[in-house]
N, C-alpha and C positions, 0 to 999 in steps of 0.2 A: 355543870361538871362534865368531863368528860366523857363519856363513851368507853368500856370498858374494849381495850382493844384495838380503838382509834391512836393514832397517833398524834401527839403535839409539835406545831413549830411554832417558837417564836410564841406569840399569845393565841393562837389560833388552832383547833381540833378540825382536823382533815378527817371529813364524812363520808367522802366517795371521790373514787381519782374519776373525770370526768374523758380527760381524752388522754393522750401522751404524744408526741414530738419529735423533733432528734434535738434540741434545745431543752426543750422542758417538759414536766406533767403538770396538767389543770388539775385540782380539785375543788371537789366543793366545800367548803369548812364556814365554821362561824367561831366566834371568837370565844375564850373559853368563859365561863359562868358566866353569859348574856343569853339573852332571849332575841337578840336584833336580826333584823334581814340574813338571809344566808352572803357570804360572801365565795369569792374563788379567789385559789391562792396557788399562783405560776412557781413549779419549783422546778429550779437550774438541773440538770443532771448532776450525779454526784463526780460520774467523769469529767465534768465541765467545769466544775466549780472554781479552779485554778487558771481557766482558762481568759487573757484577758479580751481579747478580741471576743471570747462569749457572754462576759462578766459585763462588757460595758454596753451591750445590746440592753442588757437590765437595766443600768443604770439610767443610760440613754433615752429607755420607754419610762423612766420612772421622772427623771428630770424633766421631764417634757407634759405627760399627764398625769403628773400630780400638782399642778397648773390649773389644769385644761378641767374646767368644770364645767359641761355643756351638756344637756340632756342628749343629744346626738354622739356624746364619744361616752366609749367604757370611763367610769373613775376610777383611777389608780391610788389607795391609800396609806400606802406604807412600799418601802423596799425596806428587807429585814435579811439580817444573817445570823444563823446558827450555827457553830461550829463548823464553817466553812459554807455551809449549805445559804446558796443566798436565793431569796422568794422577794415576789410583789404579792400586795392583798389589793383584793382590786373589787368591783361590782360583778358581781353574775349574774349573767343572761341567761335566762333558759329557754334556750332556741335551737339556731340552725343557722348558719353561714349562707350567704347568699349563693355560694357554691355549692352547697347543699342541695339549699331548695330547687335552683334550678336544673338541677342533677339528678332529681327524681323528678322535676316535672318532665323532662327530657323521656324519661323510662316510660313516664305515664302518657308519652304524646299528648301533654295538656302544654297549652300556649299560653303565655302570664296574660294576661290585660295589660294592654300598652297605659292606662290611667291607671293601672296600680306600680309599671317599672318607672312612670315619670314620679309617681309623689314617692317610691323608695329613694329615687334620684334626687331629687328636693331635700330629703331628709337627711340623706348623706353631704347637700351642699351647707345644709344647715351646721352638721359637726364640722366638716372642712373647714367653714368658713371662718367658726370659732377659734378652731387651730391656727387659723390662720394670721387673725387677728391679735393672736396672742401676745400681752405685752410684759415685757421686764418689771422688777423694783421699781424704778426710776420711771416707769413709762416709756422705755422703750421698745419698740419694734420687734420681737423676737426670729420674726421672717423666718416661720414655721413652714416647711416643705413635707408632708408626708411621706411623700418619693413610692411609696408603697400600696395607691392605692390597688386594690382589688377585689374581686367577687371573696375571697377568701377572709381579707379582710374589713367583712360589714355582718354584724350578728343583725338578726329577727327575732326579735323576741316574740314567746308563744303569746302573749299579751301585744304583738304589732309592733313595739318599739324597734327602731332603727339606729345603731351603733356602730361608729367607726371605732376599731380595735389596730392595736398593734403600732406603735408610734416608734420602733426599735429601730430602722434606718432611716428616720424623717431628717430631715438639715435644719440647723436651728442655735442660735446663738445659744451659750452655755450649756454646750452638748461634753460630755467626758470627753470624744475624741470625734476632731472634723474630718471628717472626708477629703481623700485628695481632690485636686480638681481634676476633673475626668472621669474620677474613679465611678463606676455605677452599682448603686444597690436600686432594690427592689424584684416584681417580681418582670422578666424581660417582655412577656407579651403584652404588658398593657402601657410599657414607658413611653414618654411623648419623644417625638427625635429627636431634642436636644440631651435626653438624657442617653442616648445611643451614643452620639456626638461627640457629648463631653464638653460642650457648650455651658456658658452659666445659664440654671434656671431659677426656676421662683413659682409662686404658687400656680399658675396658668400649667403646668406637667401634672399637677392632681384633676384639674378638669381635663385634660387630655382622656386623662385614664380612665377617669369616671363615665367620659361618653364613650371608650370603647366595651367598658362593663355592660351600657344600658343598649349598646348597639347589641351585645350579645345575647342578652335578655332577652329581646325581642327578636333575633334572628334565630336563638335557641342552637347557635353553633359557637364555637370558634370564629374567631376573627380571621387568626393565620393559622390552621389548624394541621398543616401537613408539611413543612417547612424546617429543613433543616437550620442548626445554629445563624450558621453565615448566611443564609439565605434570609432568616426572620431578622436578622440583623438590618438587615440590605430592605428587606420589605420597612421596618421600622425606620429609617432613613429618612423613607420617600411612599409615605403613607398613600394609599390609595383606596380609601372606605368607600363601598359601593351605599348609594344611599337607601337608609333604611327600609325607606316607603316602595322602593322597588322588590323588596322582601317580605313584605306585608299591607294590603291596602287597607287593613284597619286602624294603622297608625294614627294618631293626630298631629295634623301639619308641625304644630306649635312644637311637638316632642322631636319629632323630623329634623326640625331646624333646631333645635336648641342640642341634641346629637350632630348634625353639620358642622357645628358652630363651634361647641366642647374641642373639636377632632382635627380643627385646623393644624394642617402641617407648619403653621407659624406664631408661634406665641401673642407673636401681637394680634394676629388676627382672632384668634378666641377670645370671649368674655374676658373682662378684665380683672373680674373676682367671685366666688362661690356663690355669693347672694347676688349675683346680676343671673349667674347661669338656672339661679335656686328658683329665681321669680320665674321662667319661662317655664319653667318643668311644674310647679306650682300649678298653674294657670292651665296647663295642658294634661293635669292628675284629675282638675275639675271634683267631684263633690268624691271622689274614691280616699279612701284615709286608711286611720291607723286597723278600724275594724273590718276592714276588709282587706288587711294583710296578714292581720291574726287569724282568721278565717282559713285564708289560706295556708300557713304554716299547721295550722290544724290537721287541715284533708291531708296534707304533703309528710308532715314528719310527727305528728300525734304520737303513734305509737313508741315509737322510737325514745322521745321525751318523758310519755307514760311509765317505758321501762328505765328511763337514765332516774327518774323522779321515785322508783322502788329503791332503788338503791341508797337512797336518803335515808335518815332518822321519820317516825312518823311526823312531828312535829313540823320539819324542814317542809314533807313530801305535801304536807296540806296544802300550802303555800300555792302549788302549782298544779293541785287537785282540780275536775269540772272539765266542766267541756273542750277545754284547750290542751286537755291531755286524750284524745281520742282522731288517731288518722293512721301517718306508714312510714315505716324504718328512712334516717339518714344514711345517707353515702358514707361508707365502710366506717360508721359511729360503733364503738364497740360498748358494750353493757357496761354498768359500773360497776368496779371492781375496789375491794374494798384497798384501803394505801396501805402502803407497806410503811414498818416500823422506820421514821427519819433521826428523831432524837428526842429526848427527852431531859435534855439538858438546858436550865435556861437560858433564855437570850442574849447575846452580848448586847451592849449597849452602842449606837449609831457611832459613838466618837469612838471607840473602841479598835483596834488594827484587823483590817482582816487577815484570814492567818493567808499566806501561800510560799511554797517553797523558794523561790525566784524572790528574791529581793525588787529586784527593778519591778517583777509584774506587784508584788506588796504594795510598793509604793505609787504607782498607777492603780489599784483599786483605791486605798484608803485618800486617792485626791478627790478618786470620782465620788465615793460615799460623802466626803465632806462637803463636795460641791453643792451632792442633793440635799444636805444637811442644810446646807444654807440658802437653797431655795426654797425649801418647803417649807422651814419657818415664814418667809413673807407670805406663801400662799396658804399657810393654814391661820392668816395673820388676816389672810384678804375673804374668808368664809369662802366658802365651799357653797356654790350656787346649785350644785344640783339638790 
């Protein structure tokens, strides 16, 4: 039952608002009279909710993984709307953003271990690679683009697991709404030059990005870190990465080159796919793993976690009770605050209109809800691998 004072959405009791956004607020919730895993439940601003260029980032993240079942990407379980108010329920990680951690290892003058930024890097080729593979009904091809990698988006779980989050600008057959060509989303420091360009690209722009994350990892700066718009523009053009090992001689060759490699200024000349780029990082993690990244999200963000994990029901807060809750605050992570009242009105049903003033934006959300409607049946049709 619920929590006296919690608020309901949709089937789900919101326990503790975990972060907030200019999009949306995280919280932590679990579904109402179950006892199962905690989940997180992404809610739209209530200014946003009409919005459809906002509306279809949801949609977008939700048609895409609620698919995508890989131990390397968040599971996305539902996109749900209440009285306007529309949410994804999804898996929660109780961690730290890779931009996190290195954000306070940065403060702490502690340098990562180059065998533990390759096997994060491996683990993140792992979820890519799955995204990338991802295939339609029919079997085909869905030519899954993230377009978004970054340090921002790859959670650490206090238990080591490695997650790519955030699928809202990816390119991707059966998207609500395609991208023009040209157009660029993501975030601008990490895109490969064709997405500067306005070139066609393809999956070879998410390893672009991912070896300027792992460069950063281990330079422990910025790549372009002082550069105006048009100038990072212009630098992104016509990439010039100083190589890593000239920045650190503890590197290992194998991670050196597989960073070289990622960063080519020419699509064709990078690996050809996530699990080509995934083996060399692999191979150059050597015996370093998941407990020695839990380890370190410990020393780095413990306490931080400790206090986001008070905030929970006791029940939830056991969960992530032990040793994995004891280390030092996240980058501007604020405490858990308990949610504010959303609605208590039950849930429309998926086939249902969603309401919005604007006729034309109405019938642009209620194609995108149908769409996801009708992709999710085949993938809750294909089990759910994780």
């Amino acid at each position: 039952m619920a929590a006296q004072g919690n608020p309901v959405l949709g089937g789900y009791e919101l326990l503790a608002r975990v972060a907030a956004g200019g999009m949306a607020t995280l919280y932590v919730a679990q579904k109402r009279d179950a006892e199962g895993e905690p989940l997180a439940v992404k809610v739209i601003h209530a200014h946003l909710a009409e919005d459809w260029e906002v509306t279809r980032y949801f949609i977008d993240e939700a048609l895409i993984a609620i698919r995508l079942k890989h131990p390397n990407v968040v599971r996305v379980d539902e996109l749900g709307e209440v009285d306007g108010t529309y949410f994804l329920a999804m898996e929660y990680v109780h961690g730290c953003t890779l931009a996190d951690l290195l954000g306070l290892a940065q403060r702490r003058g502690h340098r990562l271990d180059p065998r533990l930024v390759a096997w994060i890097g491996a683990q993140v080729c792992r979820g890519l690679h799955g995204a990338h593979e991802l295939r339609g009904d029919e079997g085909e091809a869905l030519d899954v683009v993230h377009r978004d990698m970054s340090p921002q988006n790859v959670l650490l779980g206090h238990d080591g697991q490695v997650k790519v989050i955030d699928f809202g600008v990816a390119k991707a057959g059966g998207r609500a709404r395609r991208t023009s060509h040209g157009e660029m989303r993501g975030k601008l420091r990490y895109m490969a030059p064709e997405q500067v360009t306005g070139d066609p690209l393809d999956r070879r722009v998410d390893l672009f990005s991912l070896g300027v994350m792992l460069w950063e990892a281990l330079a422990m700066r910025r790549l372009h870190p002082d550069l105006e718009t048009t100038e990072l523009l212009e630098a992104l053009k016509h990439p010039a990465i100083p190589p890593v090992e000239t920045l650190r001689d503890d590197v290992p060759k194998g991670l050196a080159e597989a960073i070289a490699w990622a960063t080519q200024p020419s699509a064709t000349a990078r690996p050809r796919d996530a699990a080509q780029l995934g083996a060399l990082l692999d191979d150059a993690a050597g015996s370093v793993g998941q407990a020695d990244l839990a380890a370190l999200v410990r020393e780095l963000a413990g306490p931080q976690l400790a206090e986001r994990a008070r905030g929970f029901p006791e029940a939830v807060a056991a969960r992530f009770a032990g040793p994995s809750a004891a280390a030092a605050p996240v980058t501007d992570a604020e405490a858990p605050a308990p949610p504010q009242p959303i609605s208590s009105r039950p849930p429309r049903t998926r086939s249902s209109r969603p309401p919005a003033k604007d006729p034309a934006t109405r019938g642009l959300l209620l194609f995108g809800v149908v769409a996801l409607l009708f992709f999710a049946a085949f993938a809750v049709a294909a089990y759910f691998l994780l």
